[in-house]
C-alpha positions as CSV (number, residue, x, y, z in Angstrom):
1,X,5.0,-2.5,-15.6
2,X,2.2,-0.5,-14.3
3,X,2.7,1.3,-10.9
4,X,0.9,3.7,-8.8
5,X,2.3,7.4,-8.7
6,X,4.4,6.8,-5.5
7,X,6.2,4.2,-7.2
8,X,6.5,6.3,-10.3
9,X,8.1,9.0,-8.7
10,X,10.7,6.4,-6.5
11,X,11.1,4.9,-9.9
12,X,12.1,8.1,-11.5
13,X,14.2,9.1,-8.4
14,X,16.6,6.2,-8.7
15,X,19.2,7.6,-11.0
16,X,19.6,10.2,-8.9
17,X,19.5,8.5,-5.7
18,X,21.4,5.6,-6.4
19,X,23.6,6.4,-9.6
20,X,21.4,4.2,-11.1
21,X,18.1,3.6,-13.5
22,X,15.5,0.9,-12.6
23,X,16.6,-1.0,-15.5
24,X,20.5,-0.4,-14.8
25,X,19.9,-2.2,-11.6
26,X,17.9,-5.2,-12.9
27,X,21.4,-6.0,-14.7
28,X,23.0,-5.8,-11.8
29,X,20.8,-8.6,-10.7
30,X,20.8,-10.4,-13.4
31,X,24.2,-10.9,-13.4
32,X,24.2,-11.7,-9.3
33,X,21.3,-13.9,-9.7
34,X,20.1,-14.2,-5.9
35,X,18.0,-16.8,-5.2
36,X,15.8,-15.4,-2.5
37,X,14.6,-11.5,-1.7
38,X,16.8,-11.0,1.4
39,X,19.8,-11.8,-0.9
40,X,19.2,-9.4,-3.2
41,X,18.7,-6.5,-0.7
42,X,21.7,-7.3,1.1
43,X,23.8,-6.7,-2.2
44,X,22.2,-3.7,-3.0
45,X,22.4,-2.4,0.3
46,X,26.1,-3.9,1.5
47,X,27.6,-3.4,-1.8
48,X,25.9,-0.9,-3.8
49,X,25.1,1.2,-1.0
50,X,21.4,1.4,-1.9
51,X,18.9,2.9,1.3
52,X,16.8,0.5,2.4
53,X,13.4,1.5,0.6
54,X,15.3,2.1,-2.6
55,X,16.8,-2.0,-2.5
56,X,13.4,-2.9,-1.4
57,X,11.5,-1.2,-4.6
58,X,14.4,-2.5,-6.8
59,X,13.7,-5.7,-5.8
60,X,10.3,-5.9,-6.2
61,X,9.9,-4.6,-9.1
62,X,12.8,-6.9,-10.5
63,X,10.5,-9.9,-9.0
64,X,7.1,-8.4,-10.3
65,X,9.3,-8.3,-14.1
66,X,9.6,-11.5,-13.7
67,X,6.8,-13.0,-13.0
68,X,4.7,-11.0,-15.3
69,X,2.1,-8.3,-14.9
70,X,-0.1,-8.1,-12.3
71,X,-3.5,-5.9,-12.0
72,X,-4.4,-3.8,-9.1
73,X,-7.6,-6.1,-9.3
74,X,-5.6,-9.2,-9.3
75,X,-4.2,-7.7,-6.1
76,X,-7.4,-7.1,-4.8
77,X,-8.8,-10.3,-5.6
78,X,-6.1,-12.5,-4.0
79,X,-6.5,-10.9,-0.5
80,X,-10.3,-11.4,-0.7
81,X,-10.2,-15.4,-1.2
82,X,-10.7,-18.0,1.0
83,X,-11.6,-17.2,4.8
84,X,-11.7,-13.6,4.0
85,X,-13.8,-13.4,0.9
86,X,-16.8,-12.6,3.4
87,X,-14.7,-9.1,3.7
88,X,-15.1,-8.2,0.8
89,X,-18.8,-6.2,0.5
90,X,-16.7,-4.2,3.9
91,X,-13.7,-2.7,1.3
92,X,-16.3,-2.1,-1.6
93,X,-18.2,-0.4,0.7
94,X,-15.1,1.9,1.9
95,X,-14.2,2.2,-2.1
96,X,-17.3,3.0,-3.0
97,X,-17.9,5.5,-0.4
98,X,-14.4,7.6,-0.9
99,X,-15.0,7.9,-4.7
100,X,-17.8,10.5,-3.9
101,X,-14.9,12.6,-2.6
102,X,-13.3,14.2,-5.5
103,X,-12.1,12.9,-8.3
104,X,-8.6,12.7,-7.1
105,X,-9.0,9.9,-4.9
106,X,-6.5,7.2,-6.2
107,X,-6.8,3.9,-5.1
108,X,-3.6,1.9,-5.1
109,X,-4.0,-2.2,-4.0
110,X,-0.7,-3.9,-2.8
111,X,-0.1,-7.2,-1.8
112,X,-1.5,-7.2,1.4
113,X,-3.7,-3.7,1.5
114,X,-5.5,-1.1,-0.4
115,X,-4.1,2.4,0.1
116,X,-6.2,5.2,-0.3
117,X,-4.5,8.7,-1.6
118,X,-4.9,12.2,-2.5
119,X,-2.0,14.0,-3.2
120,X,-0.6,11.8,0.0
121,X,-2.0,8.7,1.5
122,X,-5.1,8.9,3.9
123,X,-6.2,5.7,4.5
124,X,-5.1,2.0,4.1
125,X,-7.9,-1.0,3.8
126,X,-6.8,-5.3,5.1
127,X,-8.3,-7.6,5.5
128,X,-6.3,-8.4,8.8
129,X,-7.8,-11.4,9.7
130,X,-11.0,-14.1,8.7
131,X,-13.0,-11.8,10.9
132,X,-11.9,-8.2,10.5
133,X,-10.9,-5.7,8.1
134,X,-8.2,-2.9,9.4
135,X,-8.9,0.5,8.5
136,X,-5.6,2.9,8.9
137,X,-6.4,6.8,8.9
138,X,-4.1,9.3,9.2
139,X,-5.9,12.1,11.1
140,X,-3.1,13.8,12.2
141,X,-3.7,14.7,16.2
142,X,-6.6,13.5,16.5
143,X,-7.9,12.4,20.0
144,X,-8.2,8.6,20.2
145,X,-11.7,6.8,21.0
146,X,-12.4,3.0,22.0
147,X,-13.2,2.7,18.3
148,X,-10.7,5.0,16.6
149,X,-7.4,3.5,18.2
150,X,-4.1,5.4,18.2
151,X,-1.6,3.6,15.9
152,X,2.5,3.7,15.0
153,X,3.7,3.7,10.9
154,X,2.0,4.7,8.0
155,X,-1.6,5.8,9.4
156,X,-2.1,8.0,12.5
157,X,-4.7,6.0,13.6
158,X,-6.8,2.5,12.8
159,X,-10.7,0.8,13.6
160,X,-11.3,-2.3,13.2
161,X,-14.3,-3.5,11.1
162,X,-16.5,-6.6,11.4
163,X,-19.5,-6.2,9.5
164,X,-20.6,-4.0,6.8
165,X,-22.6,-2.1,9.9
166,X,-19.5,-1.0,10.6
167,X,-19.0,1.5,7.8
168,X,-21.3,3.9,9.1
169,X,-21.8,8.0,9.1
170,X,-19.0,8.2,12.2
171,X,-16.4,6.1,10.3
172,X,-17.1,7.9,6.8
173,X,-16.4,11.3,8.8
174,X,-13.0,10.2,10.0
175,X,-12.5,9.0,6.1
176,X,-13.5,12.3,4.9
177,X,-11.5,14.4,7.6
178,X,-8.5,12.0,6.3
179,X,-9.0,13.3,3.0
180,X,-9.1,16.7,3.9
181,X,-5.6,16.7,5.7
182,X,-3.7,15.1,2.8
């Protein structure tokens, strides 16, 4: 199973978290056998006593075993199809762009987004909509624009991108100030 470093370190965390190693737990679902993803949290969580993130990552990664390997471009790929594969020059673009600063920039594609990290995420790329790529930064206390809109969760802030246009010398900044901070 290949993981990024986050997951690594959750990975590595279980035993002492939970009692547990990643593959200690996968018996324990094996032998439950839940048919559907909320099932499986709810035992680790009701029975087991797990934390929330920890059931979640359990039971992902139990799911991802199953189904078989899956590349951070396979990721990638499947959330630039269809509607949204017009999106795509917009997150090459971003990639392309945060590479130039420092060779410790990992990029880490999920299901639904591409997280952008240092030695703590900075930035995370979706492809929201048909229309629009989301852009979450976290820059800290920074003072919200009409473009650069204050958000809630993972990033501090988020634009929203249309075009390629979009990705221009202001938007690079607040990618680069992101870096900085983490």
């Amino acid at each position: 199973m290949d993981v990024d470093a986050a997951t690594q370190t959750m990975i590595d965390n279980l035993p002492a978290k939970t009692g547990r190693s990643l593959v200690e737990w996968f018996a324990v679902l094996d032998a439950a056998a839940p048919e559907k993803h909320g099932q499986a949290m709810a035992l680790l969580k009701g029975e087991h006593g797990m934390t929330h993130g920890f059931a979640n990552l359990v039971v992902l990664q139990h799911r991802a075993r199953d189904a078989g390997p899956v590349s951070g471009d396979d990721l990638v790929d499947a959330q630039y199809t269809g509607g949204k594969a017009g999106l795509r020059p917009i997150l090459d673009r971003i990639l392309g762009a945060v590479a130039d600063f420092g060779d410790d920039v990992e990029v880490a594609p999920k299901k639904t987004s591409v997280s952008l990290r240092r030695r703590k995420q900075f930035a995370v790329v979706e492809a929201a909509s048909a229309k629009r790529v989301q852009l979450g930064i976290n820059l800290g206390d920074a003072k919200p624009t009409e473009r650069l809109k204050a958000a809630g969760g993972m990033c501090t802030h988020r634009v929203d991108i249309a075009t390629i246009e979009d990705v221009d010398d202001e938007l690079l900044r607040w990618l680069r100030d992101a870096y900085a901070l983490a």
